[in-house]
N, C-alpha and C positions, 0 to 999 in steps of 0.2 A: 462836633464834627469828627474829631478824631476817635472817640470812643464808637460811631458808629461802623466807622472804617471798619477800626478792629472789628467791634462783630462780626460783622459784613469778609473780612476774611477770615478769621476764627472759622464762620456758617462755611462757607467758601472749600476752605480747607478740611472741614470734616464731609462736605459733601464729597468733595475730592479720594479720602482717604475709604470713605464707604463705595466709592465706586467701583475705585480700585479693588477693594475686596471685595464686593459684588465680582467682578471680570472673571477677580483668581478663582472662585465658588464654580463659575460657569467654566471656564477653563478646563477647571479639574472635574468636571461632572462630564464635559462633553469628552475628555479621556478615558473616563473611567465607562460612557455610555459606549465607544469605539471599541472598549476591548468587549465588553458584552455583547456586542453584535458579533464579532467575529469567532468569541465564544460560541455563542448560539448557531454558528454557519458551520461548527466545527461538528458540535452537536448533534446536528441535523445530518450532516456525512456520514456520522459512526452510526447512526441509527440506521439510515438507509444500507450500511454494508452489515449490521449486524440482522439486519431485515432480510438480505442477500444469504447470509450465512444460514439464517432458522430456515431458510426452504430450499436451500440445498442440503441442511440434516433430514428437515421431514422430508422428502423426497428418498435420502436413501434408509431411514426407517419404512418408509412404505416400501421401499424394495426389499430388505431384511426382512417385511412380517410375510413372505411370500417364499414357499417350500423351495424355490430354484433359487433364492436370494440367500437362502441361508446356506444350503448347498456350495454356492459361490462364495461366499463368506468364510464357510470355513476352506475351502479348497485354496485360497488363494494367502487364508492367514496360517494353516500349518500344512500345506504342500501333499494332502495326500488325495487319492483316487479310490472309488467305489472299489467292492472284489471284482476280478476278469476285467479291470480294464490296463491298458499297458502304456508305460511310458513311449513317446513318440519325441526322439530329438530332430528337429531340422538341422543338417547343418547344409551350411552357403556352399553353392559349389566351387572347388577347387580353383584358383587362378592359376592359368598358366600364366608362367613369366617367361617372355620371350627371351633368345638364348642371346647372351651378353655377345656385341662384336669380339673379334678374333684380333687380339694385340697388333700393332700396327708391324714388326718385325713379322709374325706370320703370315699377315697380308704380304709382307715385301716378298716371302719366299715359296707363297702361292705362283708368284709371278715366273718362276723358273723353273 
């Protein structure tokens, strides 16, 4: 009777100790599947703005392959103008600034 006990917790106890290690396998598998997912969500974002990004370059390559695109390209990368055409500055018009009150001593002798 007693030698069966022991087996019987011996079996007991390694089914025990298998489980346990089973749990820890799944444990770390289901951590390891968490970062993967979120990996891949990350994934998926860089791609969708690297997606954003190639059709805003081909976009302005098809402006570039276009005689007034290259014209503007270089106009705007080294500053210069066709012959006979002439610089034009805007500037803002002037503000007036209204005339500062008259020191309070001036006012008193306005009075007299």
């Amino acid at each position: 009777m007693r030698t069966r006990q022991l087996r019987q917790g011996i079996l007991l106890g390694a089914l025990f100790l298998a489980g346990v290690w089973l749990f820890s396998l799944i444990w770390g598998l289901s951590g390891k599947a968490e970062i993967a997912v979120s990996q891949a969500g990350d994934a998926r974002r860089q791609y969708a703005a690297l997606e954003a990004r190639k059709h805003a370059l081909e976009a302005n390559l098809a402006e570039l392959d276009t005689p007034r695109g290259k014209d503007a390209a270089i106009r705007t990368a080294f500053g210069v103008a066709k012959a006979g055409e002439e610089v034009i500055v805007v500037v803002p018009p002037a503000t007036s600034t209204p005339p500062s009150p008259p020191p309070w001593w001036r006012r008193v002798l306005n009075w007299f």
